[in-house]
N, CA, C and O of each residue as an XYZ file, in Angstrom:
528
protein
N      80.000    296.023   -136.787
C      79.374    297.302   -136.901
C      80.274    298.349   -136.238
O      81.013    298.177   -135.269
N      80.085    299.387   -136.893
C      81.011    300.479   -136.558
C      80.160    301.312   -135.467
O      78.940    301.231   -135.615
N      80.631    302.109   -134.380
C      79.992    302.948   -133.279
C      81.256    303.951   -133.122
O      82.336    303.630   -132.625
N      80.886    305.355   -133.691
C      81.733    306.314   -132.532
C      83.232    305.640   -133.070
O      83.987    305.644   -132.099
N      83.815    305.151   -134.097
C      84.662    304.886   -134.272
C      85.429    303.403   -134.007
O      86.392    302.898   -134.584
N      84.654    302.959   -132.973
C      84.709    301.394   -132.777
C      84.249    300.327   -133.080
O      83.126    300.403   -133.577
N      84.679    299.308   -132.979
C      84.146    298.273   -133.481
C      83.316    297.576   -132.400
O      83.913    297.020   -131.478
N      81.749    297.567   -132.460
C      80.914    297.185   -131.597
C      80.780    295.670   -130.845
O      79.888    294.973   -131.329
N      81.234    295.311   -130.180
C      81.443    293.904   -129.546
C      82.375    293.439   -129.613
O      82.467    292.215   -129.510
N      83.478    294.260   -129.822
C      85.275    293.998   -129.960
C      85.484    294.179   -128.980
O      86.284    293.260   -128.807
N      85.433    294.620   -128.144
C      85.346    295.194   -126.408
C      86.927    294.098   -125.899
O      87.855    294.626   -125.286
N      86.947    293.004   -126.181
C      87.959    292.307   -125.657
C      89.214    292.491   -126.484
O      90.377    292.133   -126.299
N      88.723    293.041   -127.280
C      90.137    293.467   -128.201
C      90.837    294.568   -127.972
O      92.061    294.442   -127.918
N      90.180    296.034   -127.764
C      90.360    297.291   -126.988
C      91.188    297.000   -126.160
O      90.905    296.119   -125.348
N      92.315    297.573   -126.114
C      93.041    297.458   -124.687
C      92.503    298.437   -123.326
O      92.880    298.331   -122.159
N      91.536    299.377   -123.877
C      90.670    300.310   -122.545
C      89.952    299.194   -121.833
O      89.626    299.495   -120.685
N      89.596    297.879   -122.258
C      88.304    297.001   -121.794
C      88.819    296.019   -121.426
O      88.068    295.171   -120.943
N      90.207    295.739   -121.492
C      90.713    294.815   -120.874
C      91.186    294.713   -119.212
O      91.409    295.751   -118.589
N      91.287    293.647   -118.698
C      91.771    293.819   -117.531
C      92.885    293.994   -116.968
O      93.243    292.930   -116.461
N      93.762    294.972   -116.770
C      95.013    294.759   -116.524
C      96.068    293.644   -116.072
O      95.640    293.338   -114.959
N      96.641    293.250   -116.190
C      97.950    292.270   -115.993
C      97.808    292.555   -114.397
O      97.495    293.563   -113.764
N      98.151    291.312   -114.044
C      98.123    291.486   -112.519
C      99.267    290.643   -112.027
O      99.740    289.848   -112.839
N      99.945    290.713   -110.442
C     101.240    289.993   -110.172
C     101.155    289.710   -108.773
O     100.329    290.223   -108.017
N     101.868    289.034   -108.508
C     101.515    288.855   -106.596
C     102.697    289.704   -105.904
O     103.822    289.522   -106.370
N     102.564    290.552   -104.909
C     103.356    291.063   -103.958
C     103.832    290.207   -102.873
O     103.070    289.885   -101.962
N     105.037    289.824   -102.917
C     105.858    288.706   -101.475
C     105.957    289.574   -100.532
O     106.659    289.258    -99.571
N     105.282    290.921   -100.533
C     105.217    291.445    -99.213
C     103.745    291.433    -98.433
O     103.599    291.011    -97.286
N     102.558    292.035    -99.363
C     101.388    291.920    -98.642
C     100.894    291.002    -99.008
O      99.720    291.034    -98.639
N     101.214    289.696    -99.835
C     100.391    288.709   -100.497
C      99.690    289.300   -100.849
O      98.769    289.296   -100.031
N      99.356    290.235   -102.089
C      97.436    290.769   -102.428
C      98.359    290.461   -104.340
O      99.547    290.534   -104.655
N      97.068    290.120   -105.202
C      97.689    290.372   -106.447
C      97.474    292.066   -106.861
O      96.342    292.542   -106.780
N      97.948    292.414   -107.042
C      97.925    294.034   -107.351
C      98.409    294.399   -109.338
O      98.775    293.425   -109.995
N      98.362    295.352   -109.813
C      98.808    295.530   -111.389
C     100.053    295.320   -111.246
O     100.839    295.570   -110.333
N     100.210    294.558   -112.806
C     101.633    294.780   -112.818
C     102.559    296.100   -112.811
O     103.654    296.073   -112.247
N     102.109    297.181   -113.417
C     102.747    298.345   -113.156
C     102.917    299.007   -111.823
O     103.405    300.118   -111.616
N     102.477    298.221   -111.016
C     102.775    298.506   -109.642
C     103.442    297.911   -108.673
O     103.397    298.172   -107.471
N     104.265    296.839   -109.397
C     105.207    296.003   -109.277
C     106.568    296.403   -109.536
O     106.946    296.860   -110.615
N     107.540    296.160   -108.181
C     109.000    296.215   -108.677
C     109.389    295.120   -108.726
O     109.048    294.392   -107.794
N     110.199    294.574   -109.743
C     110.613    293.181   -109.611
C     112.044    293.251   -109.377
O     112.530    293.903   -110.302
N     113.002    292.848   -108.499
C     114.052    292.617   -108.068
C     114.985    291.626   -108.295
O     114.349    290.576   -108.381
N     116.329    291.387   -108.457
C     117.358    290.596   -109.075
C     116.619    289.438   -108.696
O     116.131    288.616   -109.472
N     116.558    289.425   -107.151
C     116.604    287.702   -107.105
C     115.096    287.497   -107.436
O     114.639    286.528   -106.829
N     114.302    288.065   -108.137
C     112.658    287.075   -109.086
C     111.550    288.091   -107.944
O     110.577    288.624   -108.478
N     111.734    288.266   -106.667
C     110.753    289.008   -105.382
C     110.421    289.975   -106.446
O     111.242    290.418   -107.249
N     109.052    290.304   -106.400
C     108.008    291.513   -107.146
C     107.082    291.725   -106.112
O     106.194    290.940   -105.778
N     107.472    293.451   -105.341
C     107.343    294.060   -104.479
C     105.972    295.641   -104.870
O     106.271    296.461   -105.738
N     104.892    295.743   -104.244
C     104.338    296.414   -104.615
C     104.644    297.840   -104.023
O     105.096    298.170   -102.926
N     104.172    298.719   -105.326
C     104.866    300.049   -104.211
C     104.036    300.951   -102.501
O     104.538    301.856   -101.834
N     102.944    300.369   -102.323
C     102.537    300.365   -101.069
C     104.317    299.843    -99.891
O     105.206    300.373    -99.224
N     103.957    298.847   -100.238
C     105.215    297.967    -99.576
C     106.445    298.059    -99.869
O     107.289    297.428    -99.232
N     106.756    298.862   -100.881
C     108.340    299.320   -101.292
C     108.786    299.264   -100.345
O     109.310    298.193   -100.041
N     108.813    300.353    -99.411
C     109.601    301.263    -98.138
C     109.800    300.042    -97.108
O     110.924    299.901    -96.625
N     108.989    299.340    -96.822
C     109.044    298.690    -95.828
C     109.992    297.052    -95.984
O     110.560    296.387    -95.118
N     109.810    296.794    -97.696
C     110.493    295.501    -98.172
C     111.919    296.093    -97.747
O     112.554    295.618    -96.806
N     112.449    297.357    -98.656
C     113.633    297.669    -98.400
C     114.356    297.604    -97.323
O     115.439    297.021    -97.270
N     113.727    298.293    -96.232
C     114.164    298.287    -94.663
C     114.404    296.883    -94.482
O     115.472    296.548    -93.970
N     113.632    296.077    -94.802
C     114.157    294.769    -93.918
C     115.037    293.822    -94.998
O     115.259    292.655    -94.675
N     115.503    294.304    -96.203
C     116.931    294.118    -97.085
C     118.012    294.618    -96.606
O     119.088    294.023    -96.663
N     117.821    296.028    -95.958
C     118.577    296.904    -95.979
C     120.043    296.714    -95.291
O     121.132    297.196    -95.603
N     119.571    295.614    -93.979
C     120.814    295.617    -93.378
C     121.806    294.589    -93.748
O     122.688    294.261    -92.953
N     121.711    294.132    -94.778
C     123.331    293.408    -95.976
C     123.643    294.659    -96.479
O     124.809    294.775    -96.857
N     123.004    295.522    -96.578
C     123.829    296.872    -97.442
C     124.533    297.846    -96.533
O     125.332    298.676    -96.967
N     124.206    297.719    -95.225
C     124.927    298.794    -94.364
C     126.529    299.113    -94.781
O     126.883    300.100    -95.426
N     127.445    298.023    -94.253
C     128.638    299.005    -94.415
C     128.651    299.637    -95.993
O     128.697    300.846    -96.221
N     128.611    298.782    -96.841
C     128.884    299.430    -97.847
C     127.925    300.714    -98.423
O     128.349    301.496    -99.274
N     126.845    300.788    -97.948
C     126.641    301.852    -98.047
C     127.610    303.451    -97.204
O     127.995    304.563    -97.567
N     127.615    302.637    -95.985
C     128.421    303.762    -94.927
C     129.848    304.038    -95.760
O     130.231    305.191    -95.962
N     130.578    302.896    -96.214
C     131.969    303.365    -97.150
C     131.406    303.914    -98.378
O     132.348    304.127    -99.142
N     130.479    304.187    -98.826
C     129.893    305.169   -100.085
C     129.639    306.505    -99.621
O     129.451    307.494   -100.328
N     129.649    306.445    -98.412
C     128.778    307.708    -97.930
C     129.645    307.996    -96.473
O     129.028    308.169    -95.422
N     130.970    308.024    -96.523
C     131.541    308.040    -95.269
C     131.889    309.488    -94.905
O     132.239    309.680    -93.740
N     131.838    310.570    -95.773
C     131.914    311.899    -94.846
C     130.478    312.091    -94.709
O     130.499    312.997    -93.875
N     129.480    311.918    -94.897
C     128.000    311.804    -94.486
C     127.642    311.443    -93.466
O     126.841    312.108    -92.809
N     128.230    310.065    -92.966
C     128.117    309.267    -91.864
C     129.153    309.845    -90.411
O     128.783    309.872    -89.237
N     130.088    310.134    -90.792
C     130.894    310.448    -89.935
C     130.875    312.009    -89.536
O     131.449    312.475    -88.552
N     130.304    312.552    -90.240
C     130.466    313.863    -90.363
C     128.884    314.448    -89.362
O     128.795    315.404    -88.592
N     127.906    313.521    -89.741
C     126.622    313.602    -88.924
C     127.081    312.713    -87.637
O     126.437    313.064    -86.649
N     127.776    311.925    -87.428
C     128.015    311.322    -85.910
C     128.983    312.336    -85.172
O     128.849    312.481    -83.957
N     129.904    313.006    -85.827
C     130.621    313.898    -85.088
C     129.376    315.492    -84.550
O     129.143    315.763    -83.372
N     128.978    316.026    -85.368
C     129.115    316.672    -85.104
C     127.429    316.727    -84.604
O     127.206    317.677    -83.854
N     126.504    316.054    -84.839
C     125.023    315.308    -83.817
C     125.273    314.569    -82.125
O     124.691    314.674    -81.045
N     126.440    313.821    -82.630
C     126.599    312.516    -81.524
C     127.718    312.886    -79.986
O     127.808    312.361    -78.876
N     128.464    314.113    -80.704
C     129.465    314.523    -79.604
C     129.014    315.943    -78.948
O     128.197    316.668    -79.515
N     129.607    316.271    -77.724
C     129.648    317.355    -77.382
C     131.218    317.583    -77.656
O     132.195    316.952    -78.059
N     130.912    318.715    -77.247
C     132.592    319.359    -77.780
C     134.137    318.738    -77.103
O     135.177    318.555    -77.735
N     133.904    318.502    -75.680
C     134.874    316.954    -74.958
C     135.017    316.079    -75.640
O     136.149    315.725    -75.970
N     133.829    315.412    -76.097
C     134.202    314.337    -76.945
C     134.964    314.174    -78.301
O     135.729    313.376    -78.843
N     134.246    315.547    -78.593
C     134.937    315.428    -80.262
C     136.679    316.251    -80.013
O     137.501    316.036    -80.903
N     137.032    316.988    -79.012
C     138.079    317.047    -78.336
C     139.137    315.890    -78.420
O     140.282    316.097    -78.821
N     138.728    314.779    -78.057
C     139.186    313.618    -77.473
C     139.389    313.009    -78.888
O     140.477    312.649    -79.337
N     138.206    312.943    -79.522
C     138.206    311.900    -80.868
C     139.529    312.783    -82.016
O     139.959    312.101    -82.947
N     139.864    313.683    -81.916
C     140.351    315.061    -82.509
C     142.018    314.467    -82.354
O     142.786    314.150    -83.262
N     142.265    314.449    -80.737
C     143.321    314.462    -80.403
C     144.013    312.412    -80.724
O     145.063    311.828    -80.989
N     142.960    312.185    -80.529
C     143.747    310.602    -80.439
C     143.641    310.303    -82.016
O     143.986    309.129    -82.153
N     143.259    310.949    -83.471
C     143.308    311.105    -84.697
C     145.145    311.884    -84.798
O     146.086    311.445    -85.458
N     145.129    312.661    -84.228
C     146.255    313.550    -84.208
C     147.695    312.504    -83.756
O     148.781    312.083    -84.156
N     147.073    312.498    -83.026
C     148.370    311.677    -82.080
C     148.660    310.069    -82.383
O     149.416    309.356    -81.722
N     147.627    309.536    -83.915
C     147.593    308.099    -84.021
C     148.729    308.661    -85.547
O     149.634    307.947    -85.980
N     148.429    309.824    -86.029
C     148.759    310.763    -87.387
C     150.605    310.864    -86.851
O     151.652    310.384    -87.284
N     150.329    311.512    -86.021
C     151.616    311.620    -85.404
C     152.767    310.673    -84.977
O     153.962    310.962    -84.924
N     152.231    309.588    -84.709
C     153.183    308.302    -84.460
C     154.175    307.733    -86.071
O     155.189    307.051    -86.223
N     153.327    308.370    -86.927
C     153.864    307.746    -88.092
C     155.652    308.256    -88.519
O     155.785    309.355    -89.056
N     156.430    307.730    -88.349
C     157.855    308.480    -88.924
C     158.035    309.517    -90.229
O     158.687    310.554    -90.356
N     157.119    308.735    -91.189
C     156.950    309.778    -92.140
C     156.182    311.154    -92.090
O     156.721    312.246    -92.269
N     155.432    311.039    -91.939
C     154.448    312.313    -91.226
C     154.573    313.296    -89.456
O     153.946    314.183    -88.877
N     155.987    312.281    -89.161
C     155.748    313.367    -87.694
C     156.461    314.836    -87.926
O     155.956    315.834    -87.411
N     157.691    314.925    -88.748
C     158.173    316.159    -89.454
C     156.935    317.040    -89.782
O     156.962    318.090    -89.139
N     155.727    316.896    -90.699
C     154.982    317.357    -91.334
C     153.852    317.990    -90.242
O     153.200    318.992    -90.536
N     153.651    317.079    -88.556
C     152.920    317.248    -88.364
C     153.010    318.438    -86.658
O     152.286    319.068    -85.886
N     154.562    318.053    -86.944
C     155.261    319.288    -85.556
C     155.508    320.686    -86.829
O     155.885    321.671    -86.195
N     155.451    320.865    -87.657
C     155.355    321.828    -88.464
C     153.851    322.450    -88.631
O     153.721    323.660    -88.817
N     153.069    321.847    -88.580
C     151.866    322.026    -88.963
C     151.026    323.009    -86.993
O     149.963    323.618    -86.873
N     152.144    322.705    -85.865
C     151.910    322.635    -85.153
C     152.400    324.718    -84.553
O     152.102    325.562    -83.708
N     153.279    324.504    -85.743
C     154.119    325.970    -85.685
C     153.812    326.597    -86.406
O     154.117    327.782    -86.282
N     153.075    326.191    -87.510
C     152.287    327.344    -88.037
C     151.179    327.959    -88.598
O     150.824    328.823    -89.400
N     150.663    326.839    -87.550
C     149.176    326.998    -86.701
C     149.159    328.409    -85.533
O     148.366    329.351    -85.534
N     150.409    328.136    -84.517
C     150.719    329.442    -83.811
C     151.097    330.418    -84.362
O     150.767    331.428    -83.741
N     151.825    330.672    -85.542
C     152.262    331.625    -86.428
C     151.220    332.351    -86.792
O     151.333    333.573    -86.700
N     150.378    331.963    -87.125
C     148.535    332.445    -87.666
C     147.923    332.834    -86.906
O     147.597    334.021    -86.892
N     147.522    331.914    -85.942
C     146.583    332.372    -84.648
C     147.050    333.908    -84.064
O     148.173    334.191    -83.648
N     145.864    334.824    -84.152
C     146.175    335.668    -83.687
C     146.152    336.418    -82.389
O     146.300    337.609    -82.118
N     145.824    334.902    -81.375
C     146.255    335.181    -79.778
C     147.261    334.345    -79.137
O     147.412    333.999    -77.965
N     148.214    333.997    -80.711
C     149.435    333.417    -79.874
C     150.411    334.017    -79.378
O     151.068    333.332    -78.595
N     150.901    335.500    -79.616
C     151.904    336.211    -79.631
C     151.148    336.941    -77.827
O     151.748    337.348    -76.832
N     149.599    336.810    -78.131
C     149.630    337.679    -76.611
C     149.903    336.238    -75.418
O     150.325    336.454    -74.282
N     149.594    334.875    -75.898
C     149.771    333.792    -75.378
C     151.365    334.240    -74.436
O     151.748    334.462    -73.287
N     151.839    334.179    -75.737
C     153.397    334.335    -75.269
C     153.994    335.217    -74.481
O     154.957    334.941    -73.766
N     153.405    336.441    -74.573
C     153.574    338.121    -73.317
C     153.341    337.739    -72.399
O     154.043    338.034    -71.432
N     152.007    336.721    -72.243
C     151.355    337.021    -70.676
C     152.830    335.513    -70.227
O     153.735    335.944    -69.512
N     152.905    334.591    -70.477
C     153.358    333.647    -70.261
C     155.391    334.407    -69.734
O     156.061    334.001    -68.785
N     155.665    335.144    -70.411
C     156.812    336.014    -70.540
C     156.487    336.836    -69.440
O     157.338    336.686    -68.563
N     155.549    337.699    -69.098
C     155.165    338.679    -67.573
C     155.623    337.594    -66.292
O     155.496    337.938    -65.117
């Protein structure tokens, strides 16, 4: 019999009347829908309540390589969060001076050193008062 367009006692046929697909979460043990399931390479199907928290405790096999994906990010927030200005002084100079040891690059880098003062425009009074 027809109703309203449906077929009356088909109810299990309707996909509105059915029960959704369901899956188990290896994080909270609960079965939850499948559309609320991530399923992951190695077979783990993670619910998204528990996303955030599965990840975190994956997360640390991915560290370095994430940090070499993301290394002016990383370094760039530790310098300039993690130091005061001494420090990053220090980290500055022993970069310089590790740059500098190299034979090929020390030409490039006593040049770089002269016209740096050439520019600066309190090197010339540097030089008066030092000359008085």
């Amino acid at each position: 019999m027809l109703e309203n367009g449906m077929i009356v006692g088909a109810e299990s046929c309707d996909p509105q009347c059915r029960e959704p697909q369901k899956g188990y979460c290896v994080q909270c043990k609960q079965m939850v829908p499948v559309h609320e399931l991530t399923e992951f390479a190695n077979g783990e199907r993670v619910c998204d309540d528990c996303l955030h928290d599965y990840l975190e405790t994956q997360g640390a096999d991915f560290v370095n390589e994430y940090i070499r994906q993301n290394e002016w990010e990383f370094y760039g927030s530790w310098w300039f969060t993690g130091l005061d200005r001494e420090e990053q002084l220090r980290v500055i100079k022993a970069g310089y001076l590790a740059e500098n040891t190299n034979p090929i690059r020390h030409d490039y880098m006593e040049n770089q050193k002269v016209d740096f003062c050439k520019e600066d425009d309190g090197f010339l009074q540097f030089v008066k008062e030092k000359l008085l």
